[in-house]
LOMAR-438246 format. One record per residue (C-alpha): residue number from 1; z, y, x. Coordinates in pm, 1 decimal, padded with zeros to 6 digits. Each point is the difference from the previous one (the first is absolute). Layout:
<atoms>
+-----+----------+----------+----------+
: seq :       zz :       yy :       xx :
+-----+----------+----------+----------+
: NUM :        Z :        Y :        X :
...
+-----+----------+----------+----------+
</atoms>
This chain:
<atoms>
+-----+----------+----------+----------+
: seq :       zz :       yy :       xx :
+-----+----------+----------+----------+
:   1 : -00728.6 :  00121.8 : -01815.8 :
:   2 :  00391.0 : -00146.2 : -00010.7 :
:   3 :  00241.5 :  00219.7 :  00124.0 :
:   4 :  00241.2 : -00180.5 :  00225.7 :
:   5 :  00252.4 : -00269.4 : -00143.3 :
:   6 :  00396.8 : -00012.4 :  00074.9 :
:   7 :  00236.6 : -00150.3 : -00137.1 :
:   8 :  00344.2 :  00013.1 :  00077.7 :
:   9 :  00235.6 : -00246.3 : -00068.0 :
:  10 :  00357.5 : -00051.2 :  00062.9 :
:  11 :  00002.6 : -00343.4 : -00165.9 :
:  12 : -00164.9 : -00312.6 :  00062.6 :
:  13 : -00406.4 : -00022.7 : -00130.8 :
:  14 : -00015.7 : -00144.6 : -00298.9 :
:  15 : -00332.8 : -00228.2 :  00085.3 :
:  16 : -00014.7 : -00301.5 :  00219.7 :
:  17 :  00041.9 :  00093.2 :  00380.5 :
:  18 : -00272.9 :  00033.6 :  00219.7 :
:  19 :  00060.7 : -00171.5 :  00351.6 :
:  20 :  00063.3 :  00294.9 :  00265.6 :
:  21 : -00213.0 :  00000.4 :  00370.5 :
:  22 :  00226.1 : -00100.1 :  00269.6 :
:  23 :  00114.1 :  00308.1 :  00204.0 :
:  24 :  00232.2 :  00019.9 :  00308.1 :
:  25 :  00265.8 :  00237.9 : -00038.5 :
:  26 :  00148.0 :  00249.6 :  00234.5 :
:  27 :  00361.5 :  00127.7 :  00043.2 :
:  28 :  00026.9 :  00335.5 : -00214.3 :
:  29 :  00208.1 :  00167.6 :  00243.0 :
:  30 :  00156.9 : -00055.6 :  00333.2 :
:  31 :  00355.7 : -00198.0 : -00087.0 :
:  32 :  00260.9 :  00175.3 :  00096.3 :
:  33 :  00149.7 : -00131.3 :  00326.7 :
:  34 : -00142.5 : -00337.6 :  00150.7 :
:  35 :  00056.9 : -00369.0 : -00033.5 :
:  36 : -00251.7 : -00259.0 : -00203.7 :
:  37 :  00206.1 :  00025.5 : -00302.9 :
:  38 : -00063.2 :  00332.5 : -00034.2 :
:  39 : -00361.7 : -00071.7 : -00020.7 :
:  40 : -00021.7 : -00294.4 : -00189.3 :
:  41 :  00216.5 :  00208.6 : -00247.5 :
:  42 : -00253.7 :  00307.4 :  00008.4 :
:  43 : -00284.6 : -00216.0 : -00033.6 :
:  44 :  00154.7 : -00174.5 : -00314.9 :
:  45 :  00087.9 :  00321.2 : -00195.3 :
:  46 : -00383.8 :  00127.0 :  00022.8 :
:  47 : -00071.7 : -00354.0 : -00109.5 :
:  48 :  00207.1 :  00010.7 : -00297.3 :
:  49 : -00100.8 :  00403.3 : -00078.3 :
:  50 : -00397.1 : -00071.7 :  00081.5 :
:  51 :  00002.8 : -00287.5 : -00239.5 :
:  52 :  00176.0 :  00167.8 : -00272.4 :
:  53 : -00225.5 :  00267.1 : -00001.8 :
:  54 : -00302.2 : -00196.6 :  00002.2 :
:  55 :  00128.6 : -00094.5 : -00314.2 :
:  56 :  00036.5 :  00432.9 : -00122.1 :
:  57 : -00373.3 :  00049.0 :  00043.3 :
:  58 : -00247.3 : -00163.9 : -00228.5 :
:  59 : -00362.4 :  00046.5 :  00148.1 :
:  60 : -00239.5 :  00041.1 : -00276.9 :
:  61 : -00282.7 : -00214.8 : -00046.9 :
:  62 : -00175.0 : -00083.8 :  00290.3 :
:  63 :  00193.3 :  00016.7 :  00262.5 :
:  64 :  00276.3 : -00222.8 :  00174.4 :
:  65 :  00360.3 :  00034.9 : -00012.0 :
:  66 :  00082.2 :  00280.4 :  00256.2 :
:  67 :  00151.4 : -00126.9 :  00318.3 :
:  68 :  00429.4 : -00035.9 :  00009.4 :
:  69 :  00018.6 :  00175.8 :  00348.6 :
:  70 : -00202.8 :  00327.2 : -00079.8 :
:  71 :  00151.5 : -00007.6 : -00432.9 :
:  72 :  00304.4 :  00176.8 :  00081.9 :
:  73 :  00281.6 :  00117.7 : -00211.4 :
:  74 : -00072.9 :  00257.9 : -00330.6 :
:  75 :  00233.9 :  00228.8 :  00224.3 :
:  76 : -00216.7 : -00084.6 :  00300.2 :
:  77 : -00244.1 :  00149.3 : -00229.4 :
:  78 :  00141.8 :  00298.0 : -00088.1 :
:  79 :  00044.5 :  00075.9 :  00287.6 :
:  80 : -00371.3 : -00065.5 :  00157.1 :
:  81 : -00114.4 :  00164.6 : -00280.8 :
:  82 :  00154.9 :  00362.9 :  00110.2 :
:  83 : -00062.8 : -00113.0 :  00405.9 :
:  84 : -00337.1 :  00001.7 : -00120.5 :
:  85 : -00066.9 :  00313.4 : -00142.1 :
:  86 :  00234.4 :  00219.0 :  00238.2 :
:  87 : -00120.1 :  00229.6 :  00211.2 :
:  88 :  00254.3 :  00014.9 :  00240.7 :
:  89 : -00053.1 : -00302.7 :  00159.6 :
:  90 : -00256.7 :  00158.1 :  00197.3 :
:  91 :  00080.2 :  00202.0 :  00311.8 :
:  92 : -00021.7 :  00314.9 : -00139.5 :
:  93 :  00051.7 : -00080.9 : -00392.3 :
:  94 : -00431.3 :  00065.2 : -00098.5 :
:  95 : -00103.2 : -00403.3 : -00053.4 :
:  96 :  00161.1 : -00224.6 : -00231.2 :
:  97 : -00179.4 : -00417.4 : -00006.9 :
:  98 : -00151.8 :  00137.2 : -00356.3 :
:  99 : -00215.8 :  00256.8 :  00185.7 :
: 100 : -00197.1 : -00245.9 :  00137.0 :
: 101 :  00018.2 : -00276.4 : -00277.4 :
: 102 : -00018.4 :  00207.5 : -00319.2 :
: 103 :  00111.5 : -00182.9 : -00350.9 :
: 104 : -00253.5 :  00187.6 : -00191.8 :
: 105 : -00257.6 : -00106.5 :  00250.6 :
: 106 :  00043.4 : -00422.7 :  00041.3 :
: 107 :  00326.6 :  00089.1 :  00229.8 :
: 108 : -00332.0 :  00098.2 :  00256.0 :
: 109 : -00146.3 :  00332.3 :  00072.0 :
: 110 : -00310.5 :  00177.4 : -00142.8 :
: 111 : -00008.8 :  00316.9 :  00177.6 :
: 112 : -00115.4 : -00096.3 :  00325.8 :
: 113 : -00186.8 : -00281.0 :  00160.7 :
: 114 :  00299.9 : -00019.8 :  00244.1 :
: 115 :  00347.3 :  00058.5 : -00084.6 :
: 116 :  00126.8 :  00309.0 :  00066.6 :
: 117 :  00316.3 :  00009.9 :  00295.5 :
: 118 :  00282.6 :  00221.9 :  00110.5 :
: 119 : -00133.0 :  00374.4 :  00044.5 :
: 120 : -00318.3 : -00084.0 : -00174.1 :
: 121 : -00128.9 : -00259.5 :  00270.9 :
: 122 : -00300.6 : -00201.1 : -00119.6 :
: 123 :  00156.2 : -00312.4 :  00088.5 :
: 124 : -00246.7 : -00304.0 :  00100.7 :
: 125 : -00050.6 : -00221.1 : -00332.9 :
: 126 :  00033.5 :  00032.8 : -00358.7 :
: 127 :  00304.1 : -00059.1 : -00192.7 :
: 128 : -00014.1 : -00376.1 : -00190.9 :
: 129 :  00151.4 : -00077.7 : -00353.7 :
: 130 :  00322.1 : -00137.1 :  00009.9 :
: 131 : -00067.3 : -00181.5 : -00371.3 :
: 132 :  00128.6 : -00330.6 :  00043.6 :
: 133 :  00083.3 :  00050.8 :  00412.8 :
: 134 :  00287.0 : -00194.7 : -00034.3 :
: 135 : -00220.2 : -00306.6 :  00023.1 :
: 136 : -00156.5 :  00140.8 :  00310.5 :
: 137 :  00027.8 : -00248.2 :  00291.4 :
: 138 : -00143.2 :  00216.2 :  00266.1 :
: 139 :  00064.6 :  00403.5 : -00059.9 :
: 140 : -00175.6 :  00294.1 :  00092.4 :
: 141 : -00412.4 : -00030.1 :  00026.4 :
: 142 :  00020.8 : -00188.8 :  00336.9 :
: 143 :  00296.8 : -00197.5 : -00124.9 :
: 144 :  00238.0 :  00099.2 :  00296.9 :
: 145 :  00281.1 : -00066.3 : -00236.1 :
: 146 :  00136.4 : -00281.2 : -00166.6 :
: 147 :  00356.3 :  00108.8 : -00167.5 :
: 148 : -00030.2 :  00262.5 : -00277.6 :
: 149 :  00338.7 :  00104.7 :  00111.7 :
: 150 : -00069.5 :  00072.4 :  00374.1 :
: 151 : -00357.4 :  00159.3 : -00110.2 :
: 152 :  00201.6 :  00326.7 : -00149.6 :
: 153 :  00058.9 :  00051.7 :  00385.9 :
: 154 : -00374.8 :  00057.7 :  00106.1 :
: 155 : -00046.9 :  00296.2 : -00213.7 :
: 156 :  00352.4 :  00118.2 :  00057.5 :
: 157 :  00014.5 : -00012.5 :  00368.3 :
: 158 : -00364.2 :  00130.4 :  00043.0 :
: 159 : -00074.9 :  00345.0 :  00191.3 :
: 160 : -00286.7 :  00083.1 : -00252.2 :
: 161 :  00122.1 : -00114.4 : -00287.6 :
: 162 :  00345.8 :  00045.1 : -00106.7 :
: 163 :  00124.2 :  00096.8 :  00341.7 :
: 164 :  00404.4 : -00116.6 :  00059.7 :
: 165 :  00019.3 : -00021.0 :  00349.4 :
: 166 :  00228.2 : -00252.8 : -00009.4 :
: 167 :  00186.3 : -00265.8 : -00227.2 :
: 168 :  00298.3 :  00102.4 :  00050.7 :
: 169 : -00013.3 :  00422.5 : -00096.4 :
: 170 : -00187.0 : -00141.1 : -00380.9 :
: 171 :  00304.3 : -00196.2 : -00085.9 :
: 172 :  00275.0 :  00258.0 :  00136.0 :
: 173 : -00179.7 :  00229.6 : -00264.5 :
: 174 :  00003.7 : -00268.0 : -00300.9 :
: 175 :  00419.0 : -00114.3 :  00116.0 :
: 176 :  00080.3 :  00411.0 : -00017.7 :
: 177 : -00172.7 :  00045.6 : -00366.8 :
: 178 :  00225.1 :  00003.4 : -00241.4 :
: 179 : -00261.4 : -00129.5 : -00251.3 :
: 180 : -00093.3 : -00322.4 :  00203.7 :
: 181 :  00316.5 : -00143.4 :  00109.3 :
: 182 :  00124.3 : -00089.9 : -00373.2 :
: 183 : -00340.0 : -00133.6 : -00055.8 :
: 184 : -00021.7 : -00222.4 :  00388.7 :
: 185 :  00363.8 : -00128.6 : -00091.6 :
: 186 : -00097.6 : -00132.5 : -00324.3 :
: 187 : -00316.9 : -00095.1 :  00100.2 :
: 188 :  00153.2 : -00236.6 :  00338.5 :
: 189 :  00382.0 : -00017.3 : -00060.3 :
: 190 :  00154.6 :  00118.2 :  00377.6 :
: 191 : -00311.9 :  00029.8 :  00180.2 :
: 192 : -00072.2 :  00362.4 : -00120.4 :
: 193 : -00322.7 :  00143.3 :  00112.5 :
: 194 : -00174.0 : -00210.3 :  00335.9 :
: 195 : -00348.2 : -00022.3 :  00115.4 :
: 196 :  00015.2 : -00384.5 : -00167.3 :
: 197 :  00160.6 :  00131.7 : -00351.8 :
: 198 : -00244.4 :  00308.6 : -00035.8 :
: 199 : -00344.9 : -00281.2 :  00061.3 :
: 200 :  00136.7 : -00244.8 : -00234.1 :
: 201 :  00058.8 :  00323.7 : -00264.9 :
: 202 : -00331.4 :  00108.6 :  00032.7 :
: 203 : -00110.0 : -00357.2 : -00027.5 :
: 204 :  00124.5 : -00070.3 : -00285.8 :
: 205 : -00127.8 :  00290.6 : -00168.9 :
: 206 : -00345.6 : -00085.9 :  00084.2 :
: 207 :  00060.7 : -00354.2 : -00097.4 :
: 208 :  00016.1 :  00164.4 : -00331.0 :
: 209 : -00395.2 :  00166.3 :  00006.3 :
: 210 : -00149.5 : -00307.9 : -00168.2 :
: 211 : -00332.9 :  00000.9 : -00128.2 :
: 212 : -00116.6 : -00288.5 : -00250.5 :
: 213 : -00007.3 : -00124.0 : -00356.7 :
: 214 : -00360.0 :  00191.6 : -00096.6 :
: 215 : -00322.6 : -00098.1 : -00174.1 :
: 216 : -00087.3 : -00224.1 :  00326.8 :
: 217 :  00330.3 : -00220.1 : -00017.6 :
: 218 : -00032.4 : -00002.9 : -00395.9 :
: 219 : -00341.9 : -00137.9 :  00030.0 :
: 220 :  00018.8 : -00180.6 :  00318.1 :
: 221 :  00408.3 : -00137.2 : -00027.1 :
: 222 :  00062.6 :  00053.6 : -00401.2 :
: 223 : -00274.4 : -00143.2 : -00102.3 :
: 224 : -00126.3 :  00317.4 : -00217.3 :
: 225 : -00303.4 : -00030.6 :  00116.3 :
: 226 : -00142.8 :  00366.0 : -00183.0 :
: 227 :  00226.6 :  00135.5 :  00200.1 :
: 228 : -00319.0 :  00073.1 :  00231.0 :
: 229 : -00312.3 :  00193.0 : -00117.2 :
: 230 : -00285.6 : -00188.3 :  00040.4 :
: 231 : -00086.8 :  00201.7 :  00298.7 :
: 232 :  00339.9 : -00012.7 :  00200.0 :
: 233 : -00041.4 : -00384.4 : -00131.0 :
: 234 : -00320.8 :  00004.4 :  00248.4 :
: 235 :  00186.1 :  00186.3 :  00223.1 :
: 236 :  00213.1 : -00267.2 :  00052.6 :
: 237 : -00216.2 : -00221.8 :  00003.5 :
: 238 : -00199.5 :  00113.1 :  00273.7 :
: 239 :  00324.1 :  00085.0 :  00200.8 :
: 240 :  00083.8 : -00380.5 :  00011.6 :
: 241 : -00333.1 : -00087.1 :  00032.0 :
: 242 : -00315.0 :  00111.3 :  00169.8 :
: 243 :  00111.9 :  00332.9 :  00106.5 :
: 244 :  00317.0 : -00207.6 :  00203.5 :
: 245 :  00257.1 :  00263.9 : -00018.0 :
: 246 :  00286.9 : -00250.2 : -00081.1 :
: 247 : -00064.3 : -00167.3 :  00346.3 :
: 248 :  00219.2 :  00286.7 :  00097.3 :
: 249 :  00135.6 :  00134.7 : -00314.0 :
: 250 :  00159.6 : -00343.5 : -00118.2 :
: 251 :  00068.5 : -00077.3 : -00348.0 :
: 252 :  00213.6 : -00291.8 : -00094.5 :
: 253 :  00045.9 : -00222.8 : -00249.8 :
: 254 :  00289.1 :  00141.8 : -00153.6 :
: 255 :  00041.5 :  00311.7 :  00183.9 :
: 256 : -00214.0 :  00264.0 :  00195.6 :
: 257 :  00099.7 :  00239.7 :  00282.3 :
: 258 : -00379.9 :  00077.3 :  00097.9 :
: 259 :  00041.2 : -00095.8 :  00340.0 :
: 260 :  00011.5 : -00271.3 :  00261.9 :
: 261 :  00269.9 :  00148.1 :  00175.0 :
: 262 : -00236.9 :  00016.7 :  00312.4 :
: 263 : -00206.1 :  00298.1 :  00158.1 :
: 264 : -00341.5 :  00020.8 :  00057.9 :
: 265 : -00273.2 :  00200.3 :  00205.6 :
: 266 : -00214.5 :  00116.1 : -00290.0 :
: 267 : -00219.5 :  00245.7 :  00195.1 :
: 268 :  00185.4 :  00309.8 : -00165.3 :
: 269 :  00094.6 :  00145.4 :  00332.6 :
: 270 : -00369.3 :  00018.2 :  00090.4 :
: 271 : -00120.2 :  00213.2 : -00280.3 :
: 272 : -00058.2 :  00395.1 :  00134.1 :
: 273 :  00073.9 :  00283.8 : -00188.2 :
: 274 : -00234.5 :  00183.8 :  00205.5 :
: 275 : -00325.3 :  00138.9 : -00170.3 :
: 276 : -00207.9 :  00211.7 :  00212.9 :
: 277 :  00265.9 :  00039.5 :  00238.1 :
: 278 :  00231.4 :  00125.0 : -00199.3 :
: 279 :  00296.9 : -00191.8 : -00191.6 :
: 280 :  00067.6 : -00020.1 : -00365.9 :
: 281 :  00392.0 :  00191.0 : -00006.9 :
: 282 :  00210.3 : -00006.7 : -00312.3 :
: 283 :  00091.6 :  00360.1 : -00036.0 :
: 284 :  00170.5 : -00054.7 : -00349.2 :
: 285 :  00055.3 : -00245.8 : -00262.0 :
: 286 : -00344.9 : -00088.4 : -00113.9 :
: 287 : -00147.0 :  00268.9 :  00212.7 :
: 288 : -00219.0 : -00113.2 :  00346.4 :
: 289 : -00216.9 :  00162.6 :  00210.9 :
: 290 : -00217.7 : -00109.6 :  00328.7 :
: 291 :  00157.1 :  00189.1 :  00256.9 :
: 292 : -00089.3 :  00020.3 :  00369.4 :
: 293 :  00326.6 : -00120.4 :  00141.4 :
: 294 : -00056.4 :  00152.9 :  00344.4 :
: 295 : -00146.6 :  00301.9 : -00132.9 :
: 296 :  00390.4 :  00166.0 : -00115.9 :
: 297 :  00132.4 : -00145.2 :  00299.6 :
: 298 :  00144.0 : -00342.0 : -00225.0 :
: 299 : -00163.1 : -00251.7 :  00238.3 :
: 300 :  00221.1 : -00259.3 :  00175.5 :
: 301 : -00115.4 : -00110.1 :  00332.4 :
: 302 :  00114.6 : -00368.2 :  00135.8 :
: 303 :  00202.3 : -00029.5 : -00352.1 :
: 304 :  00119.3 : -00402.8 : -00013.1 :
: 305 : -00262.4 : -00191.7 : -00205.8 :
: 306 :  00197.6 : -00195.3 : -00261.2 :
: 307 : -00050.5 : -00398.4 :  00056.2 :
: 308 :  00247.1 : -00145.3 : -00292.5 :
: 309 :  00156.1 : -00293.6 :  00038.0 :
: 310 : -00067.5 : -00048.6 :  00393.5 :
: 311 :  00226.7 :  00301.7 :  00072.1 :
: 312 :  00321.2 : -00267.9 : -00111.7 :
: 313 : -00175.9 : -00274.4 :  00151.7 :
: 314 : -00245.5 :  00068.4 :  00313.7 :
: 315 : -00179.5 : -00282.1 : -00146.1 :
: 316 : -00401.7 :  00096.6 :  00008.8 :
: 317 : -00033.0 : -00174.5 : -00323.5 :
: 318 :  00237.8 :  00215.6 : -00183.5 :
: 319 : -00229.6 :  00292.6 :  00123.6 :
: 320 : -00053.2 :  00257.4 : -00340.4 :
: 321 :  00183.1 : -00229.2 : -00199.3 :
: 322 :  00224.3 :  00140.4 : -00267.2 :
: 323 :  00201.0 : -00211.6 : -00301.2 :
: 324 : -00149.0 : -00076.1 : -00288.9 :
: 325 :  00146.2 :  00227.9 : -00281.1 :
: 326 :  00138.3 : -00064.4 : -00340.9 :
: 327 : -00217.7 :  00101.8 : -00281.7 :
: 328 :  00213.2 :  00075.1 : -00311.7 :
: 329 :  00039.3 :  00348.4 : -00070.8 :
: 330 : -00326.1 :  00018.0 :  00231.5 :
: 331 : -00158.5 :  00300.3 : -00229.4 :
: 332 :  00286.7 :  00200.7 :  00041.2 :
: 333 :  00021.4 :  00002.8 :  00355.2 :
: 334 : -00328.5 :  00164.9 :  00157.1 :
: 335 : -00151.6 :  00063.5 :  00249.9 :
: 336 : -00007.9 : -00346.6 :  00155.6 :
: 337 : -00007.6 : -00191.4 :  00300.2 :
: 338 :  00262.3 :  00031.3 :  00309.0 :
: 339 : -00191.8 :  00361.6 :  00094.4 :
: 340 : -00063.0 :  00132.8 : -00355.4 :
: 341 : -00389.3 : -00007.8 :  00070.1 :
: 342 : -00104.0 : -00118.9 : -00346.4 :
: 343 :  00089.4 :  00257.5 : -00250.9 :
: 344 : -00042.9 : -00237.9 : -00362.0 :
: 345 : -00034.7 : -00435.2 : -00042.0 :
: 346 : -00353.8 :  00075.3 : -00083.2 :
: 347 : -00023.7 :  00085.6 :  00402.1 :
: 348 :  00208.9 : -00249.8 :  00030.1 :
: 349 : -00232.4 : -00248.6 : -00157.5 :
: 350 : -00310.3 :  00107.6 :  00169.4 :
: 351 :  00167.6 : -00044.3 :  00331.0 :
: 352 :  00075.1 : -00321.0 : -00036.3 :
: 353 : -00370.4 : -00105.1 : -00162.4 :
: 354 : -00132.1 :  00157.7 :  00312.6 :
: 355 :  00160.3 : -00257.9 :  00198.9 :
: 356 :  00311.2 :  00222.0 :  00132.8 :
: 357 : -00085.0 :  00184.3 :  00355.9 :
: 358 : -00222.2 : -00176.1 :  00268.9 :
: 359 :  00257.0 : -00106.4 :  00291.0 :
: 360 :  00047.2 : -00240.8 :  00240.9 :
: 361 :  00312.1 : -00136.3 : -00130.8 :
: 362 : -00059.2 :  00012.2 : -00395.3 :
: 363 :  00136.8 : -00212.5 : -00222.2 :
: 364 : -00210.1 : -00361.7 : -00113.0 :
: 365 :  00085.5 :  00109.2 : -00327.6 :
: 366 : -00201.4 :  00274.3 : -00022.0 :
: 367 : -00333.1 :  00054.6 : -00028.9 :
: 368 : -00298.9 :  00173.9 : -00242.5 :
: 369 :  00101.8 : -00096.6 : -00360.8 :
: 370 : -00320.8 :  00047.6 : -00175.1 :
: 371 :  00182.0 :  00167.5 : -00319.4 :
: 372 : -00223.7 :  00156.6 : -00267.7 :
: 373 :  00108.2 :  00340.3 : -00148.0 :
: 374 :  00128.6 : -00177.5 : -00332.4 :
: 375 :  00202.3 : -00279.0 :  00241.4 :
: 376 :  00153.1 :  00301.9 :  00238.9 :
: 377 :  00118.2 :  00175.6 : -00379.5 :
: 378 :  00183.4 : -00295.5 : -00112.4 :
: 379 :  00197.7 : -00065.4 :  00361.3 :
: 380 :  00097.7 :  00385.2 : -00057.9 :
: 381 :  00069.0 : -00039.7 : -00323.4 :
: 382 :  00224.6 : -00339.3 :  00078.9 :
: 383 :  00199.2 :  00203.7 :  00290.5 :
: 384 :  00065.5 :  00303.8 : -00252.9 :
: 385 :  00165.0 : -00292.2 : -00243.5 :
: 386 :  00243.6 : -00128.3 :  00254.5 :
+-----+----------+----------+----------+
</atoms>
């Protein structure tokens, strides 16, 4: 399996261009006083700095250019980098961003089914790879979000997970550290250290977790076609194919996110952990156990079922719909789905051969797959290649 790609460059690629998507770009910070000059000037600086370092990052194989407004600055980098791996920007200095997304562990989380929150709170959903999130159009697994930048603030702000009451107490702690300051003024020149300048730091970082240039884009974009067993050649095959998992995984013609930028009802939320009344609990890494729930006093009564995508919207159709996930790195980043209920792809697989879960609202797209045992291999096989 390829180990993530990046490239760094502080000069101009050396191979022809590759047009860039259209984005619409937002001011960086609040200009300093008022006036429409002011803003026209603000928005042209992050025009200028968001298209020169578009330029710094080379994505690997694979994958498009990364977009100008989330690229940032190598010191916008820098400093992301430490924002995300510090501690203290949670209330009481225990939970640091790479607690939940782990580098060693596809920037996800295998401990737990669900991430793990301030105090040791079992927090509602599983923590998703950020590989390659800085393509993301809609964020989180019921795509509330839509700026990587403002998305920092969820998990920041929230009670249960890294706990600051407010915005302002987080950044009176960064301005008073004598470490930050240096790093905020190099990083945005006069603006120091602002709810705008520490999203776009983080941001950028991320921008940076790119995940591409492996066997599949050697076989599939490089034309090495041996890249690919013959198996994970099947794989593919039946991914595309009659297994449909590229209706919602997408694959392009000259580059693949695995994913439609959409969400979807697959049936996941129906599926019970419940086996003879009791519930299948995580108690360790790799270690479960049926466990009657109400039995040591665990059991939560009236607890808010989780509906997806219609908790943004209120639309019924959105009802236990979650976005579609990106799939490199996908063997690293177990368990899966937006609760954690399927522990390996091979679960994964099976799930989806089934037909997903029975519901009113479930997705066209999926239904029984009629897989054999040698057809389910090769689509695991495929996914551990990406």
């Amino acid at each position: 399996m390829s180990v993530a790609s990046i490239a760094i460059r502080r000069s101009a690629a050396t191979k022809p261009a590759r047009s860039r998507p259209s984005a619409t770009l937002g001011v960086a910070t609040a200009p300093q006083g008022g006036g429409v000059a002011r803003v026209l000037q603000a928005l042209a600086l992050l025009f200028c700095v968001g298209h020169a370092a578009a330029q710094d990052i080379q994505p690997p194989l694979g994958l498009p250019p990364v977009p100008a407004t989330v690229a940032g600055t190598p010191a916008m980098r820098r400093l992301g980098e430490k924002l995300f791996f510090d501690r203290s920007l949670s209330a009481n200095g225990t939970l640091s961003c790479a607690m939940c997304h782990i580098p060693a562990q596809g920037f996800a989380s295998n401990q737990s089914a669900l991430s793990i929150g301030m105090e040791g709170r079992s927090l509602r959903r599983n923590a998703p790879s950020l590989y390659n999130v800085a393509f993301k159009k809609f964020l989180f697994h019921d795509g509330r979000e839509t700026d990587l930048a403002a998305q920092v603030w969820g998990p920041l702000l929230a009670a249960d997970e890294m706990g600051n009451a407010g915005i302002g107490p987080l950044i009176a702690r960064l301005r008073a550290d004598a470490d930050y300051g240096p790093l905020f003024e190099a990083a945005f020149p006069g603006e120091g250290a602002t709810m705008m300048t520490l999203g776009l730091a983080i941001a950028s970082y991320e921008a940076l977790l790119l995940r591409g240039g492996g066997r599949f884009d050697r076989a599939v974009y490089g034309g090495e076609r041996s890249a690919l067993t013959p198996q994970e050649r099947r794989g593919y095959e039946l991914f595309i194919g009659k297994a449909g998992c590229a209706a919602c995984h997408a694959i392009g013609a000259e580059t693949a996110l695995f994913t439609d930028q959409s969400w979807h009802n697959t049936g996941v939320a129906f599926r019970s952990g419940a086996t003879g009344g009791k519930k299948l609990v995580q108690l360790a890494p790799g270690v479960l156990q049926n466990v009657d729930i109400a039995a040591v006093g665990l059991a939560q009564t009236g607890a808010p079922n989780d509906v997806g995508r219609f908790e943004i919207t209120n639309a019924p159709a959105d009802r236990w719909a979650y976005t579609t996930p990106m799939l490199r790195g996908v063997s690293e980043s177990a368990p899966y789905m937006h609760d954690g209920s399927l522990r390996t792809l091979a679960e994964v697989v099976e799930f989806y051969d089934r037909g997903g879960g029975a519901n009113p609202s479930l997705d066209p797209k999926i239904h029984p797959l009629g897989l054999t045992a040698q057809e389910k291999a090769a689509i695991g096989a495929f996914l551990e290649a990406l």
